[in-house]
C-alpha positions in Angstrom: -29.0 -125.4 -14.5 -27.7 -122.8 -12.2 -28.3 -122.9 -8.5 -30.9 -120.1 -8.2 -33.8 -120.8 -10.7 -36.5 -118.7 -10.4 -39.8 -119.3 -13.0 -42.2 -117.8 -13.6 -42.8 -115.5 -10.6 -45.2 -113.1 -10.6 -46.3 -111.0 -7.4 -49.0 -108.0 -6.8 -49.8 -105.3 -4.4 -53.3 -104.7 -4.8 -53.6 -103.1 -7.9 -49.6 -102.9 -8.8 -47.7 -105.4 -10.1 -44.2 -105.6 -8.9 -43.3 -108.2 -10.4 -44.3 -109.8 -14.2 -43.2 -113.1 -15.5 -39.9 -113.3 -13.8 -37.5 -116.1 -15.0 -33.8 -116.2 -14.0 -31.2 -118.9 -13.8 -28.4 -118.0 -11.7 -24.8 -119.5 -12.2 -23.0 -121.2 -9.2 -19.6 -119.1 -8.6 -21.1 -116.3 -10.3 -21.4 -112.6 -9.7 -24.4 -112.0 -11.2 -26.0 -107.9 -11.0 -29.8 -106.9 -11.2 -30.2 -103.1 -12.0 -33.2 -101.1 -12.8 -35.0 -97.7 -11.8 -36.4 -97.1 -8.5 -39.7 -99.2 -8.5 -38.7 -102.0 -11.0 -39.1 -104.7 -8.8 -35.6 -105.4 -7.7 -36.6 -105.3 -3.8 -39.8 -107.4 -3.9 -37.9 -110.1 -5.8 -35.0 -110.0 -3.5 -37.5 -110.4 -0.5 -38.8 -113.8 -2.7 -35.8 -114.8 -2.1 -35.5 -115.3 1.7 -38.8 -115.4 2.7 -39.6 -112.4 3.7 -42.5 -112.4 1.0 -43.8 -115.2 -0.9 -44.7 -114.9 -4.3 -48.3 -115.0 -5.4 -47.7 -118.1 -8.5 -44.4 -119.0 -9.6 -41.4 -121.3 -8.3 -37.8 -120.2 -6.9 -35.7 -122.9 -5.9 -32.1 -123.3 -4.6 -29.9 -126.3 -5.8 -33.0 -127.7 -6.4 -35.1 -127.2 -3.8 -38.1 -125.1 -3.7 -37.5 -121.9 -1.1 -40.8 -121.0 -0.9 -42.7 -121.4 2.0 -39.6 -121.7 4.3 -39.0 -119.0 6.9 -35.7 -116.6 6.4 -34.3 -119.0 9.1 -34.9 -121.8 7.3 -33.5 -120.6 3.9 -30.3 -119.1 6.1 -29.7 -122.3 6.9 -29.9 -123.8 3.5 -27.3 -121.7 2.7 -28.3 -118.5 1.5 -27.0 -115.4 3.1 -28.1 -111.5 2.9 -26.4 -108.3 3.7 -28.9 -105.1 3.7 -28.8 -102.0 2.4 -28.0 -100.2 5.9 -25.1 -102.4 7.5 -27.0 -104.8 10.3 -24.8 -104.8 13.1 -24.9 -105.3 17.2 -23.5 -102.2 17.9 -22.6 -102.7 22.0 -21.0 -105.8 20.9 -16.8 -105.9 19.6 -16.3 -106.8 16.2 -15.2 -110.0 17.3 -18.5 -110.9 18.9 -20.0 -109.5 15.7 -19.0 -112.1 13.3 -19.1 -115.2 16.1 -22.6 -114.8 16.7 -24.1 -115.7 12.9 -21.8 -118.6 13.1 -23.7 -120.1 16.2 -27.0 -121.6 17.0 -26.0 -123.0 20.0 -26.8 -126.4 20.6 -25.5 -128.2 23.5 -23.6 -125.0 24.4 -21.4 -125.7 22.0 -22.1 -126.7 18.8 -24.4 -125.9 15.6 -24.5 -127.7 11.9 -23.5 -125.1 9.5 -25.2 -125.1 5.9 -22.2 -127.6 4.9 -23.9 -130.3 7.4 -20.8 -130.3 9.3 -20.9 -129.3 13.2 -18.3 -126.4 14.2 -16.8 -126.0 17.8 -17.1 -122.6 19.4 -13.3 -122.5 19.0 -13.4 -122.5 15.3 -16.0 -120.7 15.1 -13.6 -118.5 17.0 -10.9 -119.0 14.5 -12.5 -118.4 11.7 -14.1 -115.3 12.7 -10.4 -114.0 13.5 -9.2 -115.1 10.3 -12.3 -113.2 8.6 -11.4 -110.1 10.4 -8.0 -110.0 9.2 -8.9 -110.9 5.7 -10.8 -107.5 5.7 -8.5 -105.4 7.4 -10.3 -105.1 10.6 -8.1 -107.4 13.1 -6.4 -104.7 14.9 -10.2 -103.3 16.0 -11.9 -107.1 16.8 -12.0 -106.1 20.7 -13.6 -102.5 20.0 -17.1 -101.7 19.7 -18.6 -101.8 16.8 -21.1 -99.1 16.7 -18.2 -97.0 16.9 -16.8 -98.3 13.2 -17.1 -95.8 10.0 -19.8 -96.9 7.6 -17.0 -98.7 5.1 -16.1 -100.9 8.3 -19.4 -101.3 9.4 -20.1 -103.1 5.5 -16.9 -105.1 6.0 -17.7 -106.4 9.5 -21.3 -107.0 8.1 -19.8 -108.7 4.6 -17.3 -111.2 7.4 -20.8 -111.6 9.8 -22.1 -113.3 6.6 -19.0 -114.9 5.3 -18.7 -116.6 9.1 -21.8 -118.6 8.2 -20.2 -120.8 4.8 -23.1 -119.6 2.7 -23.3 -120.5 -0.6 -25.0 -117.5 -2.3 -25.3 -114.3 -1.1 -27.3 -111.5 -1.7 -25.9 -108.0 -2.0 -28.5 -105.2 -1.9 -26.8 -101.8 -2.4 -23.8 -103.0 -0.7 -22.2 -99.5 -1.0 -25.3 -97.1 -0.4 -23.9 -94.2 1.7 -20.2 -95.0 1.1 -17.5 -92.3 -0.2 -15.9 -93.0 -3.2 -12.6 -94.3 -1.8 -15.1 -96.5 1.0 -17.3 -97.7 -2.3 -13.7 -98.8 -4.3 -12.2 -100.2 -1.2 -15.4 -102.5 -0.9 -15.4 -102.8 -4.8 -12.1 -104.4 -3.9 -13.1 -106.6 -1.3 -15.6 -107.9 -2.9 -13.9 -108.7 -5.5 -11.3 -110.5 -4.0 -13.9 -112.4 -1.6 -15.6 -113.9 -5.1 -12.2 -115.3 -6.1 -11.2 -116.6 -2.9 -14.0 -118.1 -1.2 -16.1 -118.8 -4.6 -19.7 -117.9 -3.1 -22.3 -117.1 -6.0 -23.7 -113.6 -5.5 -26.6 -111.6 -6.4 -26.1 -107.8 -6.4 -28.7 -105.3 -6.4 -26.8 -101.8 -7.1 -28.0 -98.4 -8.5 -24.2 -97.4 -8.7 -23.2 -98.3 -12.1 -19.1 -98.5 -11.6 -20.0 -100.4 -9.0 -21.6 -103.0 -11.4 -19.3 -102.6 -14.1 -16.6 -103.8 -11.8 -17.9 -106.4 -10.0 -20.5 -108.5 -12.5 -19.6 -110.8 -14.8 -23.4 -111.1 -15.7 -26.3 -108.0 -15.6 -30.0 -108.5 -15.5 -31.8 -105.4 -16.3 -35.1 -104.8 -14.5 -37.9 -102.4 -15.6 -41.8 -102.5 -14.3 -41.5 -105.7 -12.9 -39.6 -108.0 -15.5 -36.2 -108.4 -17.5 -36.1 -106.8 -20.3 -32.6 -107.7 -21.5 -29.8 -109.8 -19.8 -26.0 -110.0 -20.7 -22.2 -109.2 -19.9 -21.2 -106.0 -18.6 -20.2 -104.5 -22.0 -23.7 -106.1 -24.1 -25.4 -104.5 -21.4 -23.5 -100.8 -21.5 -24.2 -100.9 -25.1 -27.8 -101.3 -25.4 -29.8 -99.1 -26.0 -33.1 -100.8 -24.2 -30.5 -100.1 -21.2 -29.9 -96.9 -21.8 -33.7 -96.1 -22.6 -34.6 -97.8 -19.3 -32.2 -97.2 -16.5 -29.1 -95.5 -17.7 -30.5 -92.9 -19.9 -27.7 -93.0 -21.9 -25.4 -90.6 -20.1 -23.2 -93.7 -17.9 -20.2 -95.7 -20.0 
């Protein structure tokens, strides 16, 4: 069993159904892609995830434990982390202060139990947020201000906000949106390197297919709601459900 199982999920808007008989089982360490057309449900099941909607019959649970009902607090703190679409930053705050602040629920003034159940210090807190911005290339900036940051730095401060926390999956929706090509393959890169050294499962939700391509080692293919066909990068650029779907069989 992976660590995200989701069964059975079904959820309606009125009269629409955005989402049919969902079942998934997500592999721990994985890098695991959903992809569909605009309206396939990819959003709304994301939003299952962390609470922001609940879904109307069905079960999701993380290492075993149901996530529905919690708040997006609550299932933060479990370990499950998201980076948005449009980079979520404080904008009047340095880079620095950026990344410390995810890392702290301040208890005590001091301290905070991080989803590993162990209690971090403001200094390494501190420590590890510097470390974080060097691993991305952004230590040189850490004291500036981070509205000021291009769009590609604005996703890698975001992408070392969430890394700060020790989360244990993440969830990626449209993580390059907006980027230019050499900002979308510098993140391709990042990302990539951030799966092999700190081991995190992720969930990517990406219309960009060289994006997917590069990054998944498994695809789930959305359309009207529900899978329709699930496999490895090349199963899935091969078939022609795909293709009829989502790719319209002009993408290799």
């Amino acid at each position: 069993m992976g660590i995200l199982q989701v069964q059975n999920v079904n959820k309606s808007f009125g009269g629409l159904k955005a989402l049919n008989n969902v079942n998934l089982d997500i592999a721990e360490g994985a890098v695991h892609a959903i992809i569909g057309p605009n309206g396939a449900g990819k959003s709304t099941l994301l939003n299952c995830f962390v609470g922001r909607l609940r879904p109307d019959t069905g079960t999701v649970k993380f290492n075993g434990r149901s996530l529905l009902g919690l708040t997006p607090h609550e299932i933060n703190q479990v370990g499950v982390a998201r980076v948005f679409q449009t980079p979520e930053i404080f904008s009047d705050l340095t880079l620095l202060e950026n990344v410390m602040i995810p890392a702290l629920a301040v208890r005590d003034g001091a301290f905070r139990i991080n989803a590993w159940g162990r209690v971090d210090s403001q200094a390494t807190v501190r420590d590890r947020a510097e470390a974080l911005l060097a691993d991305v290339g952004l230590a040189d900036k850490r004291h500036a201000q981070a509205g000021n940051l291009s769009r590609g730095d604005k996703r890698r401060l975001e992408l070392s906000m969430c890394l700060v926390q020790q989360p244990k999956l993440v969830l990626l929706d449209e993580p390059t949106a907006g980027m230019s090509r050499a900002d979308t393959n510098n993140t391709i890169d990042l990302l990539a390197r951030m799966s092999k050294e700190h081991g995190v499962t992720k969930i990517i939700i990406e219309h960009d297919m060289h994006v997917v391509f590069s990054l998944a080692e498994r695809v789930t293919v959305f359309a009207q709601g529900h899978p329709i066909v699930e496999g490895t990068p090349d199963e899935i650029r091969g078939d022609p459900r795909v293709q009829e779907a989502y790719l319209g069989g002009t993408h290799a």
